[in-house]
Backbone as JSON, one array per atom type, in Angstrom:
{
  "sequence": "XXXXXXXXXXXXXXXXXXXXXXXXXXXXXXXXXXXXXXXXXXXXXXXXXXXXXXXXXXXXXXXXXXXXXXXXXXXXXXXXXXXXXXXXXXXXXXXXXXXXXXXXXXXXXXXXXXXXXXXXXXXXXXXXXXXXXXXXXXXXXXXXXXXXXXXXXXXXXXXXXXX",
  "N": [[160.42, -0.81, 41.33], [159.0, -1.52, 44.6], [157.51, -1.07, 46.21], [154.1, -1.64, 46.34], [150.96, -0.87, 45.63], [147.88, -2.65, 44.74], [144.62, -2.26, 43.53], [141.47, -1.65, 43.65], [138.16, -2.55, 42.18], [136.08, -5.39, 43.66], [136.19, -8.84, 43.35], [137.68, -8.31, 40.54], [140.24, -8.92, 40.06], [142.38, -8.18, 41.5], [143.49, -9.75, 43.71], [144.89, -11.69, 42.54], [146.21, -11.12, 40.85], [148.15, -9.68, 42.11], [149.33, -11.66, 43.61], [150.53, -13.44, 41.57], [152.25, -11.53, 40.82], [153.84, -11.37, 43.14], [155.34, -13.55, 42.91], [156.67, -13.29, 40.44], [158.52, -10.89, 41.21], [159.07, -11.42, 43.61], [159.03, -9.34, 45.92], [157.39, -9.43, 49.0], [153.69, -10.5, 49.66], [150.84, -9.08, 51.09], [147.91, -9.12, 52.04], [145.08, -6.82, 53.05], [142.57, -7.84, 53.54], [143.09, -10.02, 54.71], [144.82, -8.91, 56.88], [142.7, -7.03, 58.57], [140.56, -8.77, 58.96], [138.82, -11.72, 61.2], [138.97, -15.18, 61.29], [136.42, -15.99, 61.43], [134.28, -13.87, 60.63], [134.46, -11.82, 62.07], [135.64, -8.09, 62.05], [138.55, -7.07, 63.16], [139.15, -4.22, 65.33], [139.89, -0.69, 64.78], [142.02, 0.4, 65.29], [144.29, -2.17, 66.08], [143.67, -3.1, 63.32], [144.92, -0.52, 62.05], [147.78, -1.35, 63.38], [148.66, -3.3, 62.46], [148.64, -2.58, 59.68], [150.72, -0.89, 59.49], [152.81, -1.86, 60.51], [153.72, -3.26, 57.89], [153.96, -1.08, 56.27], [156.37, -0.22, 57.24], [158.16, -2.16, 56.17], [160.89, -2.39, 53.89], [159.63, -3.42, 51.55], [157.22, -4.39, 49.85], [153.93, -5.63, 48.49], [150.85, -4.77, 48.56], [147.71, -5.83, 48.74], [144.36, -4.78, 48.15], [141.58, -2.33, 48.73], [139.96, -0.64, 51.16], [139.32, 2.04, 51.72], [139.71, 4.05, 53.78], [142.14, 3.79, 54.46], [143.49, 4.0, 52.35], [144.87, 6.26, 50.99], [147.39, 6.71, 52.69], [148.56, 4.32, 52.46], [148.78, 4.69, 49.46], [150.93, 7.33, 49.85], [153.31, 5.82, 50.69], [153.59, 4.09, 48.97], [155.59, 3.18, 45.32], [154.74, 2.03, 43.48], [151.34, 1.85, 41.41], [148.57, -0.52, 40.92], [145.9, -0.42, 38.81], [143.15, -1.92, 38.92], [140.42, -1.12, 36.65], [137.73, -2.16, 36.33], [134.91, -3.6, 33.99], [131.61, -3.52, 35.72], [130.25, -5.79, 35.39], [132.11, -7.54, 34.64], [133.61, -7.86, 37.05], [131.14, -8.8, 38.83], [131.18, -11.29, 37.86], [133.26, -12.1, 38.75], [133.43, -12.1, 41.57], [131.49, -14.02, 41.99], [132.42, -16.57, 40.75], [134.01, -17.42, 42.28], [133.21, -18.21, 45.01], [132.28, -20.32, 47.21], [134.95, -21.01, 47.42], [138.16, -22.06, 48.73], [140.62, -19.24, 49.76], [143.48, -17.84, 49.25], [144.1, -15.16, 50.52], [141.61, -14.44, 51.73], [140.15, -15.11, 54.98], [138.38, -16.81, 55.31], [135.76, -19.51, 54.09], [133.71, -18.01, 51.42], [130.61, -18.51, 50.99], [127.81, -17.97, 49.91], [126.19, -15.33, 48.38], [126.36, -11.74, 49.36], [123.99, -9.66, 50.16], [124.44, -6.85, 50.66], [127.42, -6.75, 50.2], [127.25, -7.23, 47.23], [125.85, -5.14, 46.45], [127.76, -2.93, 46.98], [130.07, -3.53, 45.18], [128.42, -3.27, 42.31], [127.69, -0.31, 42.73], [130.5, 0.66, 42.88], [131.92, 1.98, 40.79], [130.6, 4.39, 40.2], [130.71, 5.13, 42.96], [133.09, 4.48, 44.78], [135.18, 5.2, 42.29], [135.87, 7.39, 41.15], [137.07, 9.04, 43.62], [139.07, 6.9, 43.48], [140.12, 7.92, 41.84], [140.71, 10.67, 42.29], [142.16, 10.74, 43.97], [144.79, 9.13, 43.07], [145.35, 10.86, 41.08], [146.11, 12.67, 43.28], [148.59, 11.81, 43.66], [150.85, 11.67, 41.84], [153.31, 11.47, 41.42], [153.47, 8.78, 41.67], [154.53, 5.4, 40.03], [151.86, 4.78, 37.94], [149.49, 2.14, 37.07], [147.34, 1.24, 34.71], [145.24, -1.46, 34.22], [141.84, -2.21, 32.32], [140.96, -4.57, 31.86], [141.23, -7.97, 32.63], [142.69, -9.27, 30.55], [144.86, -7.37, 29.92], [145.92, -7.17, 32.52], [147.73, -9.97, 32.72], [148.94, -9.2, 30.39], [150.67, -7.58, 30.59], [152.4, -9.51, 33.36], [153.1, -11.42, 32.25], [154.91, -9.59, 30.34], [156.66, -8.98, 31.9], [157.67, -11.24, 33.23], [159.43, -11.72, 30.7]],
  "CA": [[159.19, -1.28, 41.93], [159.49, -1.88, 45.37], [156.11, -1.01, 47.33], [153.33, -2.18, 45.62], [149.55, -1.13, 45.98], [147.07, -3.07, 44.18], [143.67, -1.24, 43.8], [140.41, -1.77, 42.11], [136.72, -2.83, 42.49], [136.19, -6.66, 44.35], [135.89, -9.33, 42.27], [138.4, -7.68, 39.15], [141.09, -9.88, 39.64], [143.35, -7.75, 42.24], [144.68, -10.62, 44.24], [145.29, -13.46, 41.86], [147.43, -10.62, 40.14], [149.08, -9.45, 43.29], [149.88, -13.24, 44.2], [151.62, -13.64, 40.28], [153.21, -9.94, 40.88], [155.22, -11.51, 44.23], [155.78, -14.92, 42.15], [157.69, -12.97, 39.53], [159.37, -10.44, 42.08], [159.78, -11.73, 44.96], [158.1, -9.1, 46.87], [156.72, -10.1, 50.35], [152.85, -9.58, 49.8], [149.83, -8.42, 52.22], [146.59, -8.76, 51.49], [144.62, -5.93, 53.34], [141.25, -8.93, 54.23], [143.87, -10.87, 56.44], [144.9, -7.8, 58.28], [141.02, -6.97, 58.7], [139.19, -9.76, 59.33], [139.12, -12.53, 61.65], [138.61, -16.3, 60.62], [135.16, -16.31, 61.82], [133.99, -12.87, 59.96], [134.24, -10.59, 62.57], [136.52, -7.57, 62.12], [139.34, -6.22, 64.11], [139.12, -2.98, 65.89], [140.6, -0.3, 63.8], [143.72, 0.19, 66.33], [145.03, -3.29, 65.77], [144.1, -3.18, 61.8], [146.19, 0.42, 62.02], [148.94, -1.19, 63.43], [149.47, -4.13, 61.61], [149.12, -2.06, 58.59], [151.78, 0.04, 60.15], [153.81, -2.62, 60.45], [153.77, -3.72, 56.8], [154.57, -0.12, 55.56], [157.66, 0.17, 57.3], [159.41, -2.87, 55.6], [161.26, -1.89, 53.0], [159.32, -3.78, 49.89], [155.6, -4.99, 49.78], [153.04, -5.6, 47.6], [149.73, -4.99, 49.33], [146.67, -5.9, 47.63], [143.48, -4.19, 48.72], [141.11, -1.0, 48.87], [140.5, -0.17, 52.04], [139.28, 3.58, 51.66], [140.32, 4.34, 54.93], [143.52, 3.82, 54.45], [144.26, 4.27, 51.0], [145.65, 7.75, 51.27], [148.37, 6.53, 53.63], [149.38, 3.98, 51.29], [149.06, 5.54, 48.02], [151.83, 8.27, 50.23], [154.09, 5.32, 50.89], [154.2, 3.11, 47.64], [155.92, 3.56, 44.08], [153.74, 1.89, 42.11], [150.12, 1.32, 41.72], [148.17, -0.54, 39.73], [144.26, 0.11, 39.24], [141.93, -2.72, 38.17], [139.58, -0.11, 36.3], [137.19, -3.16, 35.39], [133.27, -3.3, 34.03], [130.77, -3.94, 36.98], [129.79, -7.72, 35.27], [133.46, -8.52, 35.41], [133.72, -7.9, 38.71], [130.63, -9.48, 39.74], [131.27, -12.71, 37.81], [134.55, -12.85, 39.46], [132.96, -12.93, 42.75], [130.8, -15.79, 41.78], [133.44, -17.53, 40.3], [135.62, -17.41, 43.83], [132.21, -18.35, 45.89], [133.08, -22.0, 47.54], [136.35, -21.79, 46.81], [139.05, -21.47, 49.67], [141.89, -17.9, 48.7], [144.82, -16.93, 50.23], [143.76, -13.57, 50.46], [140.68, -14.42, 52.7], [140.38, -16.21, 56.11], [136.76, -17.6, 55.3], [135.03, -19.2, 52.5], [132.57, -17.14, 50.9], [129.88, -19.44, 50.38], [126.48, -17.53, 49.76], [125.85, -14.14, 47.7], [126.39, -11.23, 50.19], [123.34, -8.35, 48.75], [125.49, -5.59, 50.43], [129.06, -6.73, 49.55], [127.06, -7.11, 45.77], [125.79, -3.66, 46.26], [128.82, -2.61, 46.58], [130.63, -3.71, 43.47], [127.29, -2.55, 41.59], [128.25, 1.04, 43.03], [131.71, 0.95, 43.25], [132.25, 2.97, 39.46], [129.8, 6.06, 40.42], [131.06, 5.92, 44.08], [134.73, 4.41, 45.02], [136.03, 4.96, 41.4], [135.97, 8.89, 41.28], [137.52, 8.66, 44.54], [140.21, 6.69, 43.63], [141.06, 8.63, 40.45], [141.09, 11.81, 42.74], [143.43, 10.18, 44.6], [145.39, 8.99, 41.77], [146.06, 12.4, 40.95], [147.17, 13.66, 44.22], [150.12, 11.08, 44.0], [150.73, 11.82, 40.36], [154.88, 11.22, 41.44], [153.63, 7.49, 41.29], [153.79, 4.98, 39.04], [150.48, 4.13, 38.41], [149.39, 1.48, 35.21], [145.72, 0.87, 35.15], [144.06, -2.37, 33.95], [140.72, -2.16, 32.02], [140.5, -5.86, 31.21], [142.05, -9.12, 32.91], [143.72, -9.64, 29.66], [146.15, -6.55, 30.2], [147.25, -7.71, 33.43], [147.74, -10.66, 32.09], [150.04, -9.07, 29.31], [151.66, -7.12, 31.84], [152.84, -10.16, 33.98], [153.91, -12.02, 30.5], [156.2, -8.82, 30.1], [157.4, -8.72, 33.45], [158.72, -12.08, 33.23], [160.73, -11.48, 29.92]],
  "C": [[159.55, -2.05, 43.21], [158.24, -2.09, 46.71], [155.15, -0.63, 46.19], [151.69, -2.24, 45.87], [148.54, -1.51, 44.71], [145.56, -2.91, 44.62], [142.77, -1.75, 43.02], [139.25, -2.43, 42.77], [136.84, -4.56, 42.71], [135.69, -7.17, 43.17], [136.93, -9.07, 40.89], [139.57, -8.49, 39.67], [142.52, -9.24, 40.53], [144.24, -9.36, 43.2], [145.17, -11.68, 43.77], [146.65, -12.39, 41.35], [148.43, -10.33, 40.89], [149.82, -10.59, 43.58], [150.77, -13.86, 42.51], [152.68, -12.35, 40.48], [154.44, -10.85, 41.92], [155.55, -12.82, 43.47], [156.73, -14.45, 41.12], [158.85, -12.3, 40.41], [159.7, -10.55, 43.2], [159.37, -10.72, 45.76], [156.98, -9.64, 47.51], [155.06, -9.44, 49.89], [152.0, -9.96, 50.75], [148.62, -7.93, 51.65], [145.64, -8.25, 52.7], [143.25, -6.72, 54.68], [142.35, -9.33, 55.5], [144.29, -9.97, 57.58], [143.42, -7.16, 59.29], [140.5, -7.49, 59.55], [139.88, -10.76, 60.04], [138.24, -13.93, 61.06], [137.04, -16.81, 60.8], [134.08, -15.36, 60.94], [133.93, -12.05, 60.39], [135.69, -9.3, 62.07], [137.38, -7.18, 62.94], [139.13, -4.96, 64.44], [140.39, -2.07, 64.93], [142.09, 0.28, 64.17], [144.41, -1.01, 65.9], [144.85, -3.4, 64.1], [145.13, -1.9, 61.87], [147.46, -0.25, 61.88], [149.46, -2.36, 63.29], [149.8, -3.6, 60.27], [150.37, -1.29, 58.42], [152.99, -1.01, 59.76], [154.5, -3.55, 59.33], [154.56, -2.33, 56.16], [155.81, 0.6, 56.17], [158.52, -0.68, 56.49], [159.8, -2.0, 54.21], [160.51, -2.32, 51.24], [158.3, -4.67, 50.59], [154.98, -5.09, 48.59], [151.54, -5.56, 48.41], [148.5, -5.04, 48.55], [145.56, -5.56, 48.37], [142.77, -2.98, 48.73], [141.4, -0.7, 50.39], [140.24, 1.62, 52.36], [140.26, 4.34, 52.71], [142.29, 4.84, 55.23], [144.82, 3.97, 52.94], [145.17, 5.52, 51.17], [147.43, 7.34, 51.74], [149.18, 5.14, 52.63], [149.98, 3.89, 50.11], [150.86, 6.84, 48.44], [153.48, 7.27, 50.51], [154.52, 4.18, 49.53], [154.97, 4.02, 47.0], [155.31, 3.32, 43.17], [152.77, 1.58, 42.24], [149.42, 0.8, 40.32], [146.65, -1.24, 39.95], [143.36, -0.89, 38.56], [140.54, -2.03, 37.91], [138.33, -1.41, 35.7], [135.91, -3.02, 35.05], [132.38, -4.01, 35.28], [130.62, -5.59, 36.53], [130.73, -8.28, 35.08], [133.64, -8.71, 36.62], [132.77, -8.9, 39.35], [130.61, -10.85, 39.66], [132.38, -13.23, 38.51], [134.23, -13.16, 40.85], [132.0, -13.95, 42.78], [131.68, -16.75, 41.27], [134.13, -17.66, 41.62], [134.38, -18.06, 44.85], [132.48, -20.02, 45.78], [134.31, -22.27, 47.59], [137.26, -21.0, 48.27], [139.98, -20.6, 48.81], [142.63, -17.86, 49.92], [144.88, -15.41, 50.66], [142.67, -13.86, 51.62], [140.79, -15.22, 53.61], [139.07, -16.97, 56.18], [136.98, -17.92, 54.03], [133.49, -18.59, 52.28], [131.21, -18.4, 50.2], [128.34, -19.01, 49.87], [126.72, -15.82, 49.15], [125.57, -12.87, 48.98], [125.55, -9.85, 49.63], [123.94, -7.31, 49.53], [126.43, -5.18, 50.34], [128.64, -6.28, 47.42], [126.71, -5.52, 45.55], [127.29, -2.63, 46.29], [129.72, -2.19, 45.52], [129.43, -3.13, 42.85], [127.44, -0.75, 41.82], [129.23, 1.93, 42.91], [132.36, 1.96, 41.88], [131.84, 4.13, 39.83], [130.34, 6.34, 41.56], [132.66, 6.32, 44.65], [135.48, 5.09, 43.79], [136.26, 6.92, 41.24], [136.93, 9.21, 42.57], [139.1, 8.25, 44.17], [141.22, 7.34, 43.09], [141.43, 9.82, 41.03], [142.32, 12.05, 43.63], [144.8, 9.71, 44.36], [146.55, 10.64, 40.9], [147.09, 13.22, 41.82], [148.43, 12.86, 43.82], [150.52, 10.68, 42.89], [152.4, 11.61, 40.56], [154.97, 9.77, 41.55], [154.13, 6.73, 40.37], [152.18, 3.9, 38.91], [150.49, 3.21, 36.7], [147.92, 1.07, 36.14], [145.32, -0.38, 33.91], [143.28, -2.04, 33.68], [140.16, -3.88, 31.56], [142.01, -6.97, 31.85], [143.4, -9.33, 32.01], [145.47, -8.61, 29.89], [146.77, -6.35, 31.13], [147.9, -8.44, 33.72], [149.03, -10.99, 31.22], [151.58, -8.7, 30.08], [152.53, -8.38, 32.84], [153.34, -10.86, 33.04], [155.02, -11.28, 30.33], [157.02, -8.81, 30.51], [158.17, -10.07, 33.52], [160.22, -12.44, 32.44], [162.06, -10.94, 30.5]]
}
């Protein structure tokens, strides 16, 4: 395990796990928002997100935490392992109310108010992104992929990983 994409519907618990993943291994990680977004909320032009992302998937060992449609493809072609926070929509959305006020290392803002088409989103993201990802999943079936259905089993997983 050496390049590291962390995947899954907002809110499910992708970067707290990503941020214990480089705490056990010592992989450098890259969360996807900071390459994105600027501290105000605007985004970057998709030239300069390109080619910082670029510049992450040459090092030799990452952990990048993030969707990202766009660019999934291109990193799913460059990792080894992935791992899929498959979670239920009212996990997800309590986790983004639970994170609302709170400064992350993953984001350059705080999220302070209920966003109704980031929430639409997550409310979608099973019927729309999640077919999607799994199709994607497939193409790069020379992965390793481990999928999450519940906090607890990534959870167990990072418990293991330290043994």
């Amino acid at each position: 395990m050496k390049r590291v994409c962390v995947i899954g519907c907002p809110g499910s618990g992708k970067s707290t796990f990503a941020r214990a993943l480089c705490q056990i291994t010592g992989l450098p990680i890259c969360h996807l928002d900071l390459l994105h977004h600027n501290p105000d909320h605007t985004t970057v032009d998709r030239e300069t997100f390109m080619e910082r992302l670029g510049e992450v998937l040459t090092q030799e060992r990452w952990i990048i935490d993030g969707n990202y449609s766009a660019t999934m493809e291109l990193r799913l072609a460059a990792c080894d392992t992935v791992f899929f926070f498959d979670l239920p929509t009212e996990v997800c959305l309590a986790g983004v109310e639970s994170r609302r006020g709170k400064m992350r290392p993953d984001m350059p803002w705080v999220e302070m108010e209920e966003d109704p088409e980031f929430t639409e989103y997550i409310k979608s993201f099973s019927s729309t992104r999640r077919p999607e990802i799994l199709t994607l999943l497939k193409k790069h079936a020379d992965k390793t992929v481990i999928v999450f259905q519940s906090r607890e089993e990534a959870d167990g997983y990072l418990r293991k990983l330290k043994t």
